[in-house]
Backbone as CSV, one residue per row, in Angstrom:
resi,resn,N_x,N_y,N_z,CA_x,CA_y,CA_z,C_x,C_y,C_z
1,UNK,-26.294,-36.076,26.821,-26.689,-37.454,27.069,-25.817,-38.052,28.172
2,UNK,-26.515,-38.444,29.274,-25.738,-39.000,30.088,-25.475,-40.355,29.720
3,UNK,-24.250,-41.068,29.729,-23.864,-41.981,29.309,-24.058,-43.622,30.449
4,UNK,-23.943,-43.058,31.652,-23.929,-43.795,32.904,-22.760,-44.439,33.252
5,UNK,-21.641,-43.744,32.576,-20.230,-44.890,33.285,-19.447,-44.388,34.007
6,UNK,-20.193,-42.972,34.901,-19.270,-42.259,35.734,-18.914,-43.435,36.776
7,UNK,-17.618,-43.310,37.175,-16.973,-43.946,37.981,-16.384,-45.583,38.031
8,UNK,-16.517,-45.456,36.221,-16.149,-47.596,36.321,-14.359,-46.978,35.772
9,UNK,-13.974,-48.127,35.306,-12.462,-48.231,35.402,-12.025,-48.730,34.064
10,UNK,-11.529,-47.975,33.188,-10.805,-48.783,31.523,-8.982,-48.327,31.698
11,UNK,-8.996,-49.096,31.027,-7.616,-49.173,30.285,-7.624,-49.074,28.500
12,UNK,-7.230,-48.030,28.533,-6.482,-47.997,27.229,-5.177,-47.912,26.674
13,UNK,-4.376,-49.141,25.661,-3.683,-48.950,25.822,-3.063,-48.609,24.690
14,UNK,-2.251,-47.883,24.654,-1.352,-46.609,23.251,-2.054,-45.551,23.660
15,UNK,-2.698,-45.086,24.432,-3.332,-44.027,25.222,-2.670,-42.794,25.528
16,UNK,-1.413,-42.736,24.941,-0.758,-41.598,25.541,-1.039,-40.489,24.728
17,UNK,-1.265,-41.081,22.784,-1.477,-39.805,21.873,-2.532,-40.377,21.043
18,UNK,-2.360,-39.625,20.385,-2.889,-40.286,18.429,-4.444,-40.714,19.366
19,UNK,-5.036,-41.423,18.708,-6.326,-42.389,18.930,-6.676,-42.764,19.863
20,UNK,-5.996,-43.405,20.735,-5.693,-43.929,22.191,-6.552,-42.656,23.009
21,UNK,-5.274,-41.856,22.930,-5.594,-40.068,24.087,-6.671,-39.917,23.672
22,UNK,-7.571,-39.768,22.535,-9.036,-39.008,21.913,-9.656,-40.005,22.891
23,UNK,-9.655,-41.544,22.653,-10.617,-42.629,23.432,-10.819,-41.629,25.083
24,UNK,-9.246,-42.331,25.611,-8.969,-41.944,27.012,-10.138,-40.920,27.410
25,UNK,-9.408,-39.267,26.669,-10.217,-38.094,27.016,-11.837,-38.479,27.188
26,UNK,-12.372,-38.948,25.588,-13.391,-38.968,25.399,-14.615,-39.989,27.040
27,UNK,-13.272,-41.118,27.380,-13.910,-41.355,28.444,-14.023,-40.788,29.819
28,UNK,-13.099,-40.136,29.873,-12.451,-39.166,30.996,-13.428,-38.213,31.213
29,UNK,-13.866,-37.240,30.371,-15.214,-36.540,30.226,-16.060,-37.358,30.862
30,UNK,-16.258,-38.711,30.333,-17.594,-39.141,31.124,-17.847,-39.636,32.280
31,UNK,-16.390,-39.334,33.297,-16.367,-39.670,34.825,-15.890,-40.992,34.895
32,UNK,-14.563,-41.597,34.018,-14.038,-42.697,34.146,-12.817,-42.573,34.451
33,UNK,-12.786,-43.573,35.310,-11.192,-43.236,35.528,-10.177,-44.160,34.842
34,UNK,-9.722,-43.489,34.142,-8.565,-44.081,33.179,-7.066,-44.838,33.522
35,UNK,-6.432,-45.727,32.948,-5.032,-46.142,32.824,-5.102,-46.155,31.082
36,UNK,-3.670,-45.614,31.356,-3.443,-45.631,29.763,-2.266,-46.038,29.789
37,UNK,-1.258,-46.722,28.543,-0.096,-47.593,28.507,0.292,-46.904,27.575
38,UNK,2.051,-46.977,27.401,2.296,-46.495,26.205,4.343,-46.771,26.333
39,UNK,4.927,-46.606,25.665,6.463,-46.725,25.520,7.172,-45.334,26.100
40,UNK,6.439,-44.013,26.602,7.252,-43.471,27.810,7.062,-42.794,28.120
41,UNK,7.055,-42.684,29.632,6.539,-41.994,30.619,6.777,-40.646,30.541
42,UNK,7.361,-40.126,29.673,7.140,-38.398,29.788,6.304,-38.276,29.051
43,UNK,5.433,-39.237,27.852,4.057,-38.624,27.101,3.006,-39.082,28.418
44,UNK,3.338,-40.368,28.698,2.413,-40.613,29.574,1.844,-39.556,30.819
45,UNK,2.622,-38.915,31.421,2.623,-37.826,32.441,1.886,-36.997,31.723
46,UNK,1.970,-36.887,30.194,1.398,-35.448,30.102,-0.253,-35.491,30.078
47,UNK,-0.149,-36.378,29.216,-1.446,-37.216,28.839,-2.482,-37.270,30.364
48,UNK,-2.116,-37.962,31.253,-2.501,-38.756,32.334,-2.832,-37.093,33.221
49,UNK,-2.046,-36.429,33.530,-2.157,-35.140,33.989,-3.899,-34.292,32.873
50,UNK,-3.733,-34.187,31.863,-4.623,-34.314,31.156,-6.140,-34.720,31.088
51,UNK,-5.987,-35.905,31.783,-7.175,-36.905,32.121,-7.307,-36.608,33.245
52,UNK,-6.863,-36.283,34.327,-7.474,-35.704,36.013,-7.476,-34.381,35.561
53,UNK,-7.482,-33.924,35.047,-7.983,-32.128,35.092,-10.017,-32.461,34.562
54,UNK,-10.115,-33.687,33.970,-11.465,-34.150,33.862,-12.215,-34.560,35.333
55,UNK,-11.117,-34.286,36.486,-11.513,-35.131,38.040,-11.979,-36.447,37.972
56,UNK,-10.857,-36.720,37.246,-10.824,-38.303,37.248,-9.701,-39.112,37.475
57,UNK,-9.564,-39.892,38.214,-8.295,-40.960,38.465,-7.529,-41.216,37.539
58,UNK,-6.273,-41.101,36.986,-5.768,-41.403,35.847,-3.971,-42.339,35.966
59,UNK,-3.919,-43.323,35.509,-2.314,-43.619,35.872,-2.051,-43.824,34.297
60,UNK,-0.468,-43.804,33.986,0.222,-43.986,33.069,1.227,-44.840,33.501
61,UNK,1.080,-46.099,32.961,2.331,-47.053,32.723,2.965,-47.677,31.531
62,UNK,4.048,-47.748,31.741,4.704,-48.251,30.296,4.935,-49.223,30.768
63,UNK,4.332,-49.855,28.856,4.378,-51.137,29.015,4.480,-51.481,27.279
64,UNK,4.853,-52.460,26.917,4.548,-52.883,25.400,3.802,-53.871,25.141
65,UNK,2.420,-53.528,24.885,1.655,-54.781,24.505,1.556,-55.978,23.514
66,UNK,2.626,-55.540,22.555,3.334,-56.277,20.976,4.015,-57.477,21.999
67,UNK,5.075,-56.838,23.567,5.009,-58.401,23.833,4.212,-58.989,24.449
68,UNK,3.644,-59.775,24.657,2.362,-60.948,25.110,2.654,-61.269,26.871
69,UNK,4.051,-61.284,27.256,4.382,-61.373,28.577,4.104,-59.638,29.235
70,UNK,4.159,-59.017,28.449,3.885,-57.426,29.254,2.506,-57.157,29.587
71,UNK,1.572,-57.914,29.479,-0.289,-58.226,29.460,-0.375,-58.042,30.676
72,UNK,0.175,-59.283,31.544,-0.401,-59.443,32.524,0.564,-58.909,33.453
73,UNK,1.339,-58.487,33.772,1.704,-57.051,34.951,1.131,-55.791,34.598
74,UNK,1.035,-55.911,33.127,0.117,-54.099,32.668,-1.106,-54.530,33.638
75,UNK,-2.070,-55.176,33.415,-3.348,-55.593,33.820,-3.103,-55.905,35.388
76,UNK,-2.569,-56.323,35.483,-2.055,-56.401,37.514,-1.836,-55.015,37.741
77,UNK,-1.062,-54.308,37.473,-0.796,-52.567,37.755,-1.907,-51.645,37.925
78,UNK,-2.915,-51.829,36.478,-4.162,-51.282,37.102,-5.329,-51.842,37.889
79,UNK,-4.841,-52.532,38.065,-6.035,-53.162,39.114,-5.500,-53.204,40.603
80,UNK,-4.217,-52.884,40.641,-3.672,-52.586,42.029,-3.846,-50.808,41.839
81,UNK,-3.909,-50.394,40.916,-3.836,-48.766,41.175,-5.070,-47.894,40.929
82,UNK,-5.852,-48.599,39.739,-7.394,-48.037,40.172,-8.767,-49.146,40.300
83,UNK,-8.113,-50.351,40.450,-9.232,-51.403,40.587,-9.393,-52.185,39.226
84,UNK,-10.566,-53.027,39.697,-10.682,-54.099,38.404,-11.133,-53.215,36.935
85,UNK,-10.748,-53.527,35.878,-11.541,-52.634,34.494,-12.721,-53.132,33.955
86,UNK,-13.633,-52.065,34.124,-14.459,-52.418,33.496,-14.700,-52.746,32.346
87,UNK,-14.187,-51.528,31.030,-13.666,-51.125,29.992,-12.208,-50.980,29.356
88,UNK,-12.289,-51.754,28.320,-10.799,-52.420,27.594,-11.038,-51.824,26.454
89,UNK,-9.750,-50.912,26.142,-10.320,-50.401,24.660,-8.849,-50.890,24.189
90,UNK,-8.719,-51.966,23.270,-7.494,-52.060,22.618,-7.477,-51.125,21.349
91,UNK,-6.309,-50.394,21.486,-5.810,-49.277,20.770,-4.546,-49.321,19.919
92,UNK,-3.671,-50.344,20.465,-2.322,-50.068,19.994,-2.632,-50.946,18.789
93,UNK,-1.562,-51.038,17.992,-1.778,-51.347,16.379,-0.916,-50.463,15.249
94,UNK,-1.063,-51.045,14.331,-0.151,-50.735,13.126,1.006,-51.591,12.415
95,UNK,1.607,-51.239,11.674,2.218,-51.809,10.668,3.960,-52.005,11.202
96,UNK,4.388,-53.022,11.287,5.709,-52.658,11.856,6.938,-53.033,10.397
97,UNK,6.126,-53.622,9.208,7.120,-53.748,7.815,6.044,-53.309,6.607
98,UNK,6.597,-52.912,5.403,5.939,-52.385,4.460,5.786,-53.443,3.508
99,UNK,6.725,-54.687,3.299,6.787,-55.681,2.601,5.723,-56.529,2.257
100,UNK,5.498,-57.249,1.441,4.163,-57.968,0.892,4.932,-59.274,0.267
101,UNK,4.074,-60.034,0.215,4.646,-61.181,-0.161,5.195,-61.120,-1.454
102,UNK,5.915,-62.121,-1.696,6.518,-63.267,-0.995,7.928,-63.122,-0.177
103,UNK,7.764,-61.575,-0.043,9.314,-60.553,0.194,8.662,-60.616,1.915
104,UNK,7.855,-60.787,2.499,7.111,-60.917,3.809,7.912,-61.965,4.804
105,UNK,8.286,-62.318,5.383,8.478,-63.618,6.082,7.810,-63.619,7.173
106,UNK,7.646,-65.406,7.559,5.962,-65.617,8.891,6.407,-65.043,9.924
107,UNK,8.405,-64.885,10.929,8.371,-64.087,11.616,7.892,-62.672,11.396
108,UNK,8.023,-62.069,10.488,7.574,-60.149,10.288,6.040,-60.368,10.513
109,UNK,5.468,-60.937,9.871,4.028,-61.264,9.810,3.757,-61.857,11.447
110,UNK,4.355,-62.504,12.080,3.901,-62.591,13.646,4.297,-61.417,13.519
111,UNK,5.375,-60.478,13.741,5.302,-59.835,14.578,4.462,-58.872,14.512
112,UNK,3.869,-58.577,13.229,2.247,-57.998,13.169,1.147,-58.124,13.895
113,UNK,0.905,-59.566,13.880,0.209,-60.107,14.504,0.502,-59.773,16.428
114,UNK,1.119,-59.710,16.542,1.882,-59.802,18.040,1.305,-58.116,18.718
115,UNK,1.389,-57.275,17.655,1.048,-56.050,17.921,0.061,-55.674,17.435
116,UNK,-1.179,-56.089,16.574,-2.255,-55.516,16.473,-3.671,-56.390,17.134
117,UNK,-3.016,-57.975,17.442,-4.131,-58.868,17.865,-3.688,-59.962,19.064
118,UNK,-2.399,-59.990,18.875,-2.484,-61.196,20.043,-2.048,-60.501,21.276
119,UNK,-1.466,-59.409,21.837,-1.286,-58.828,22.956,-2.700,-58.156,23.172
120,UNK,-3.647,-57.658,22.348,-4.660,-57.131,22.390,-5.496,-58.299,23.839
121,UNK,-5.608,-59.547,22.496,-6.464,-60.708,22.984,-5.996,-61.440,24.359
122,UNK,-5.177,-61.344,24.797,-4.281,-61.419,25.791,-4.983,-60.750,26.997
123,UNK,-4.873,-59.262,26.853,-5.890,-58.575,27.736,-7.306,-58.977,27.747
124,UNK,-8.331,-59.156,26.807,-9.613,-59.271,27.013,-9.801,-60.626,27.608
125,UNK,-8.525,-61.386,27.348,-8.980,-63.165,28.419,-8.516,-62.717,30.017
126,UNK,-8.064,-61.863,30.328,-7.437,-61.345,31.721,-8.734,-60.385,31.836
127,UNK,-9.280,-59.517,31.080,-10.352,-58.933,31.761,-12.251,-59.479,32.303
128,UNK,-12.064,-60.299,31.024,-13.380,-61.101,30.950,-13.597,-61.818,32.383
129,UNK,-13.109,-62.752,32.831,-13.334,-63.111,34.287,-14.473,-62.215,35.203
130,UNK,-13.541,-61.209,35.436,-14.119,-59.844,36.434,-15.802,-59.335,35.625
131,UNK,-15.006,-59.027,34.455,-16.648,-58.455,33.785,-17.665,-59.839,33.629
132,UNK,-17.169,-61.058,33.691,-18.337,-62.115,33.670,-18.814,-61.783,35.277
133,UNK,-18.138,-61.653,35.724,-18.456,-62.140,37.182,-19.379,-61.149,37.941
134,UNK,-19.158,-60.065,37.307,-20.215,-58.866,37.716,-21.354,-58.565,36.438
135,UNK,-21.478,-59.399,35.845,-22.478,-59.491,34.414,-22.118,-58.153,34.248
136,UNK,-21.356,-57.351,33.702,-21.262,-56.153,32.572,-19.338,-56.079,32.673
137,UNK,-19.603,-55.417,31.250,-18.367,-55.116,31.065,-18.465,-54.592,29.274
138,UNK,-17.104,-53.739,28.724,-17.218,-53.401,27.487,-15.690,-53.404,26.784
139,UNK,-15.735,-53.905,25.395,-14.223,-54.608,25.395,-14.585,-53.440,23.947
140,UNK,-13.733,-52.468,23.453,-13.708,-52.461,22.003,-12.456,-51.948,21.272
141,UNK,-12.404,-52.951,20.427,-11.016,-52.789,19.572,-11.064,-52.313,18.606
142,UNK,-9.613,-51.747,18.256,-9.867,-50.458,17.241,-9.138,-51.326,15.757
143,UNK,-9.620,-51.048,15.190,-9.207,-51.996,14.221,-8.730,-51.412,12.716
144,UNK,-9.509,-51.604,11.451,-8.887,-50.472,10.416,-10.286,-50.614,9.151
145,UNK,-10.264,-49.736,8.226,-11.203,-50.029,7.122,-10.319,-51.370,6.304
146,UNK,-9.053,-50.883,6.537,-8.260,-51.943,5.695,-8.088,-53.269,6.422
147,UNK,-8.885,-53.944,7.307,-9.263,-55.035,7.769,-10.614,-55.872,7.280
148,UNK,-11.215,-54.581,6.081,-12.832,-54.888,5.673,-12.562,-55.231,4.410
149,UNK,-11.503,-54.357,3.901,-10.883,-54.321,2.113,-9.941,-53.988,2.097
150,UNK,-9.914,-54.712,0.460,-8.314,-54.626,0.155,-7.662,-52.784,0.281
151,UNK,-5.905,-52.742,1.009,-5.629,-51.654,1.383,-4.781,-52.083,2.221
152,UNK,-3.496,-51.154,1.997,-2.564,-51.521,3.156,-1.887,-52.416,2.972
153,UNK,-1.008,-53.198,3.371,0.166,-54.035,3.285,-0.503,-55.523,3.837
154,UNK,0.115,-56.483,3.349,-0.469,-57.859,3.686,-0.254,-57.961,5.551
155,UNK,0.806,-57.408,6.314,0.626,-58.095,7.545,-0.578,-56.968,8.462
156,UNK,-0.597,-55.658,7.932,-1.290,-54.898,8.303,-2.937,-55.432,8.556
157,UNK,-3.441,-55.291,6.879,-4.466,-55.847,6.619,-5.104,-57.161,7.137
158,UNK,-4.266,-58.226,7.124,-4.314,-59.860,7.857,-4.736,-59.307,9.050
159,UNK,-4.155,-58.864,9.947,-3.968,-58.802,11.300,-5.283,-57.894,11.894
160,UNK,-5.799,-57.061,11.234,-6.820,-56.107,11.300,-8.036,-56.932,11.207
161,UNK,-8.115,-57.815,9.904,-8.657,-58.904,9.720,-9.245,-59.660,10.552
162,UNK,-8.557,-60.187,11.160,-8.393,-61.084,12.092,-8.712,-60.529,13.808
163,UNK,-8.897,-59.380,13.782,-8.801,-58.774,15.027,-10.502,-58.386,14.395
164,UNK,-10.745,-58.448,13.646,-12.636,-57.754,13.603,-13.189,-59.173,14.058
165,UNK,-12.910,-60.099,13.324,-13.259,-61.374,13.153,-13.289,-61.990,14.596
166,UNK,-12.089,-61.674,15.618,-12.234,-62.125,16.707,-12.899,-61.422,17.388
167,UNK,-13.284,-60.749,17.734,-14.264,-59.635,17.740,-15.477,-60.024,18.103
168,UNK,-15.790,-60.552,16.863,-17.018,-60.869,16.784,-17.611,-61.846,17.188
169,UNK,-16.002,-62.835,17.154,-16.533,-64.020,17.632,-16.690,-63.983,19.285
170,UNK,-15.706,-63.360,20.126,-15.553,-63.217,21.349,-17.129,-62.719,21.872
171,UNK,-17.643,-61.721,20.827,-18.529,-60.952,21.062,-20.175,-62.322,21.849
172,UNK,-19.999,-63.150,20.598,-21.016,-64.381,20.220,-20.959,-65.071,21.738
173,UNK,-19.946,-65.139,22.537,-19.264,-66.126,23.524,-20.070,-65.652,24.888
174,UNK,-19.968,-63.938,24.652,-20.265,-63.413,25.555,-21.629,-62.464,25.684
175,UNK,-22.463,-62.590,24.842,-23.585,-61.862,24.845,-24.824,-61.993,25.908
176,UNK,-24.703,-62.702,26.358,-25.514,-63.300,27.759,-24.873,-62.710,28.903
177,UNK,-23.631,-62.758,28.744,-23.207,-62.452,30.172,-22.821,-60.873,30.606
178,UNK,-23.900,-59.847,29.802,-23.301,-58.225,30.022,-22.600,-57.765,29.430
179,UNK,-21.522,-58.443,28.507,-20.218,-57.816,28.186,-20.374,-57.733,26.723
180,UNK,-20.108,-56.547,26.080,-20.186,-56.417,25.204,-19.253,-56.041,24.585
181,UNK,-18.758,-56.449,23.519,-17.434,-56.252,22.690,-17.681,-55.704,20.859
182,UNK,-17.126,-54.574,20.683,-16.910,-54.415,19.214,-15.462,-53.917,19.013
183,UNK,-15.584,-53.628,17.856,-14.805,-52.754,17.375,-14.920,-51.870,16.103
184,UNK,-14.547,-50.416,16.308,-13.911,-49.525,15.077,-13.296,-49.868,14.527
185,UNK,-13.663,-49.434,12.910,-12.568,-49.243,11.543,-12.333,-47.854,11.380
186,UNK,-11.314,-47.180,11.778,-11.142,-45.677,11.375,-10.646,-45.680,10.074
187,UNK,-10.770,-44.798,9.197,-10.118,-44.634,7.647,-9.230,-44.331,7.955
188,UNK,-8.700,-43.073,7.028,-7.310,-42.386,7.046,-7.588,-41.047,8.082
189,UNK,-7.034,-41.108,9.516,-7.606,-39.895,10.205,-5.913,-39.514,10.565
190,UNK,-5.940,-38.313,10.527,-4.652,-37.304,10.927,-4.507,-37.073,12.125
191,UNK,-3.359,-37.499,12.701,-2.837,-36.720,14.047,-1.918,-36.636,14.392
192,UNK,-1.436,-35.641,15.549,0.524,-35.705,15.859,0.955,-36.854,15.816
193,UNK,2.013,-37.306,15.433,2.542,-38.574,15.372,2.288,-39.286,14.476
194,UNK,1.417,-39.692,14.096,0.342,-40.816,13.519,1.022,-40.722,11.698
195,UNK,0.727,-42.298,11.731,1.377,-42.273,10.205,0.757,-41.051,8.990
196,UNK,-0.170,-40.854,9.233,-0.898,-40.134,8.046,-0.445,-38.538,8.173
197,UNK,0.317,-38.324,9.260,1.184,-37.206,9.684,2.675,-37.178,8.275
198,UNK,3.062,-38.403,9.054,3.990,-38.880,8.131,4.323,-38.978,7.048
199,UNK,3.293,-39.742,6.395,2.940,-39.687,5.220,2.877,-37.963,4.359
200,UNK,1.990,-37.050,5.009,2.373,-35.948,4.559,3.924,-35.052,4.666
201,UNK,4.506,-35.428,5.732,5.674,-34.766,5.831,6.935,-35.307,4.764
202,UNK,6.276,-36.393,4.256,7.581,-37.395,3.550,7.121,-36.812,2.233
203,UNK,5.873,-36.611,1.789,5.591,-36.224,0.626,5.302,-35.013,-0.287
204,UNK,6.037,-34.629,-1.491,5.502,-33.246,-2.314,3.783,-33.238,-1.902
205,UNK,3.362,-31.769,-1.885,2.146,-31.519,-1.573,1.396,-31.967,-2.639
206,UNK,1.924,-32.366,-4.075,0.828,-33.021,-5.194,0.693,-34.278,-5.152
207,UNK,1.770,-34.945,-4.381,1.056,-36.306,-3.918,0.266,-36.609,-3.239
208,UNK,0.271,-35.503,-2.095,-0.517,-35.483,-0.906,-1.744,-35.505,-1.252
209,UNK,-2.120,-34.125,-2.096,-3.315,-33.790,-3.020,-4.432,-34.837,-3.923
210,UNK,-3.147,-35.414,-4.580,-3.588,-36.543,-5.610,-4.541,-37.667,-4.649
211,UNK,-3.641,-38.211,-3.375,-3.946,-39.127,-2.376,-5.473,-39.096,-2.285
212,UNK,-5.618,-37.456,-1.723,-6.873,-36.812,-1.187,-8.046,-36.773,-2.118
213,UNK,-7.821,-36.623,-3.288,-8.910,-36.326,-4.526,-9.083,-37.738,-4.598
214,UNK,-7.891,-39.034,-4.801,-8.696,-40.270,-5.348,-8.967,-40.878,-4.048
215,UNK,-8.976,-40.641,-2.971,-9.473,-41.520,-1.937,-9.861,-40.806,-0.850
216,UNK,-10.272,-39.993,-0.387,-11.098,-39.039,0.151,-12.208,-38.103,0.152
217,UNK,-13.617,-38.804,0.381,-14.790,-38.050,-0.371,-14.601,-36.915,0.305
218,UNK,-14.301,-36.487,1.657,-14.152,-35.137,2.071,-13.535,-34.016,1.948
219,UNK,-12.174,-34.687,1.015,-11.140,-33.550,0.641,-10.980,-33.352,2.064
220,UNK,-10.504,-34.094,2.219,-9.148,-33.735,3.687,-9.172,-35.306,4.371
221,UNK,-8.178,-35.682,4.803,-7.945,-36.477,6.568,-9.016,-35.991,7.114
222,UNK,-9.665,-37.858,8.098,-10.264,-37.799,9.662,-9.523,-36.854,10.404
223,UNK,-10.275,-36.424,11.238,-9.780,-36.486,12.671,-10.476,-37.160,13.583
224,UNK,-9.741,-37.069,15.053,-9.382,-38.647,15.630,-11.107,-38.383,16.758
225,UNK,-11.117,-37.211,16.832,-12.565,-36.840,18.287,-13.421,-37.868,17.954
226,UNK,-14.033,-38.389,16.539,-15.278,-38.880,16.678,-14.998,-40.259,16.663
227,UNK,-13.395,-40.561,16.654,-13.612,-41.880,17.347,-13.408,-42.465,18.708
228,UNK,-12.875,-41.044,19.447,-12.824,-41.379,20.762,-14.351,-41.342,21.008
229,UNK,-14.936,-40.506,20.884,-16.648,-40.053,21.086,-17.345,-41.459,20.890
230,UNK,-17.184,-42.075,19.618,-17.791,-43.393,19.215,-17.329,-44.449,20.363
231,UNK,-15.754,-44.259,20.939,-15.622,-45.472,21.950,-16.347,-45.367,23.350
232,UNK,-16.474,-43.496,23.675,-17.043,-43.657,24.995,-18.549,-44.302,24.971
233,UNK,-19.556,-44.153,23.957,-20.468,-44.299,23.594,-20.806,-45.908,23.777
234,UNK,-19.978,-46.647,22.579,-19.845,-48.223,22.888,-19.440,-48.536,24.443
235,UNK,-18.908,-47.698,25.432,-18.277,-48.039,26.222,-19.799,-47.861,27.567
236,UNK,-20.882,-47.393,26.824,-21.768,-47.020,27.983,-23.166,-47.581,27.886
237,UNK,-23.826,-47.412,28.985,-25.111,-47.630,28.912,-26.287,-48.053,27.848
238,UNK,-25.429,-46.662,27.298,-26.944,-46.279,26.387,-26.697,-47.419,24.783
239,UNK,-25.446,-48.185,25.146,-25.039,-49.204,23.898,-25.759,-50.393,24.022
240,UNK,-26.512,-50.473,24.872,-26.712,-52.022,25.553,-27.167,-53.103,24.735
241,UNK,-27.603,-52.836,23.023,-27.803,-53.500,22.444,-27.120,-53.774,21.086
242,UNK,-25.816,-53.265,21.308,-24.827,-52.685,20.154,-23.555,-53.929,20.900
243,UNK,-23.541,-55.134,19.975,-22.184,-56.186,20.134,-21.982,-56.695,18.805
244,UNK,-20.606,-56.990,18.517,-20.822,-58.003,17.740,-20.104,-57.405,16.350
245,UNK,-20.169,-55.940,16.643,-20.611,-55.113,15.828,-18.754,-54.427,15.403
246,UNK,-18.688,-54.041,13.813,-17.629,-53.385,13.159,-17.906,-51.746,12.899
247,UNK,-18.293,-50.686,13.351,-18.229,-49.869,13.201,-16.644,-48.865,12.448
248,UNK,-17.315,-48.478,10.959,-17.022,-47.618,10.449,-16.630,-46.303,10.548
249,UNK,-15.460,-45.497,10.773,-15.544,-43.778,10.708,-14.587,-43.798,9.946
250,UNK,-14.867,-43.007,8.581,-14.270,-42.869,7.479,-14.547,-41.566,6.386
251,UNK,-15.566,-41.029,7.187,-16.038,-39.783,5.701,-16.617,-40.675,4.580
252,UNK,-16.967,-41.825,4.343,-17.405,-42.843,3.108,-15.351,-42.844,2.319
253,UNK,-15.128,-43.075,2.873,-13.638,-43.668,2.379,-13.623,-44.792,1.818
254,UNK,-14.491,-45.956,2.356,-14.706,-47.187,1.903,-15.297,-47.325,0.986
255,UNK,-14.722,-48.325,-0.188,-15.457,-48.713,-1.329,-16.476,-49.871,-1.105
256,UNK,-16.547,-50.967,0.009,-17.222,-51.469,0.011,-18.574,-51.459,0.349
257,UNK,-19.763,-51.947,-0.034,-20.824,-51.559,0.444,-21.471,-51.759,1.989
C-alpha cells in the first residue's frame, strides 16, 4: 500500500529507541525524512544512521522535551536542517515518580505533566501554523491504555489522560483545515530499555508469569512494530478520514469496553 508521504518531513521525539525508533523507522520506510530527539547523541547517531540506510534524510538532536523552553530551538533545528514538519509524532512520556496520593506532591505531578503533555503540546502550537497554512498536516500522540482506565500511578495515568483528551480536542479545532491529529494507547509492549524490560529484569520469573496470566490475553508482552506501523499509517494519505481518534494496541489488554 502506498501510503503517499514520500518526501514530507516529521519529527519524532524520544526517537532514538523503544517506540519512538519503531515510529521513526516505520516512517522512514515510507520515504520520510526524519528528525528524531532524544538525551544523547551516541543513540541518536546510531538510530539516525539507521533511518538513511532507508534513503532518507535523517538528523538527531538532543534535546529534552519535559523542559517546555527546549520546544522551540528543537523545532527551529529541524526546520533549519530538513525543512518545515509535516508530521509530529509526540513520543516521549512516562512516569518520572511511583507515588500516589496523598504521598504525590503538585510539583512531582507537574513534573509529569511537563513530560508526557505540556512539552508535547508546546510542539503541536509551533507546528500547526505551517500545517494550517498549507491545509495538511498530521500530529499523533502516543499516549497509554492507562490514560482510558484505571492502571498505573496517579501522575502517569492523569497526564495520559489529559494528553488523549487534548487530542481530541485539538483534533475538533482543526478538522477543516487538513490536519489531522490522534493518538495511540499502547498496552504493556516490551523493548530494550523500556520499562516493561525492567520490570522483568527486577523480577523472580513467577512474578513475571503471574503478571502475564492475569493481565495478558496473549501470554506474552507487545511488541513495539505495530505501533510504529499504526503511526506511519495515521501519518498518511490513506488516513484522511481518521481524527479525533484514540487508537488502541494492546492484544485486548484492556478491560474496558
Amino acid at each position: 500500500m502506498d501510503l503517499g508521504i514520500a518526501g514530507r518531513t516529521a519529527l519524532v521525539t524520544g526517537g532514538s529507541r523503544g517506540l519512538g525508533k519503531h515510529c521513526a523507522l516505520s516512517l522512514a520506510r515510507e520515504g520520510v525524512n526524519v528528525a528524531i530527539c532524544g538525551r544523547s547523541q551516541d543513540t541518536l547517531d546510531v538510530t539516525s544512521a539507521e533511518l538513511r540506510a532507508h534513503g532518507v534524510n535523517a538528523v538527531g538532536i538532543v534535546a529534552d522535551v519535559s523542559d517546555i523552553e527546549q520546544a522551540a530551538p528543537l523545532h527551529g533545528k529541524v526546520v533549519d536542517q530538513l525543512g518545515p514538519i509535516d508530521i509530529l509524532v509526540n513520543n516521549v512520556g512516562g512516569s518520572k515518580v511511583r507515588t500516589d496520593a496523598p504521598e504525590l506532591t503538585v510539583d512531582e505531578l507537574r513534573g509529569v505533566f511537563d513530560l508526557n503533555v505540556f512539552g508535547g503540546y508546546e510542539l503541536m502550537r509551533l507546528v500547526i501554523p505551517h500545517m494550517k497554512e498549507q491545509q495538511w498536516g498530521r500530529i499523533i500522540n502516543i499516549a497509554s491504555i492507562y490514560g482510558r482506565e484505571l492502571g498505573g500511578n496517579l501522575g502517569y495515568m492523569t497526564a495520559k489522560a489529559a494528553l488523549i483528551a487534548a487530542t481530541k480536542q485539538v483534533a475538533s479545532t482543526l478538522v477543516t483545515d487538513g490536519v489531522l491529529v490522534n493518538s495511540i494507547a499502547p498496552g504493556s509492549i516490551l523493548h530494550e530499555g523500556g520499562s516493561w524490560e525492567t520490570f522483568q529484569n527486577d523480577n523472580p520469573p513467577d512474578v513475571v508469569a503471574d503478571f502475564i496470566d492475569r493481565n495478558l490475553p496473549l501470554g506474552k508482552f507487545g511488541w513495539p512494530e505495530p505501533v510504529g506501523d499504526l503511526t506511519a499509517f495515521l501519518a498518511s494519505e490513506r488516513a484522511d478520514l481518521i481524527t479525533g481518534a484514540c487508537i488502541v494496541v494492546d492484544g485486548n489488554q484492556s478491560r474496558y469496553v
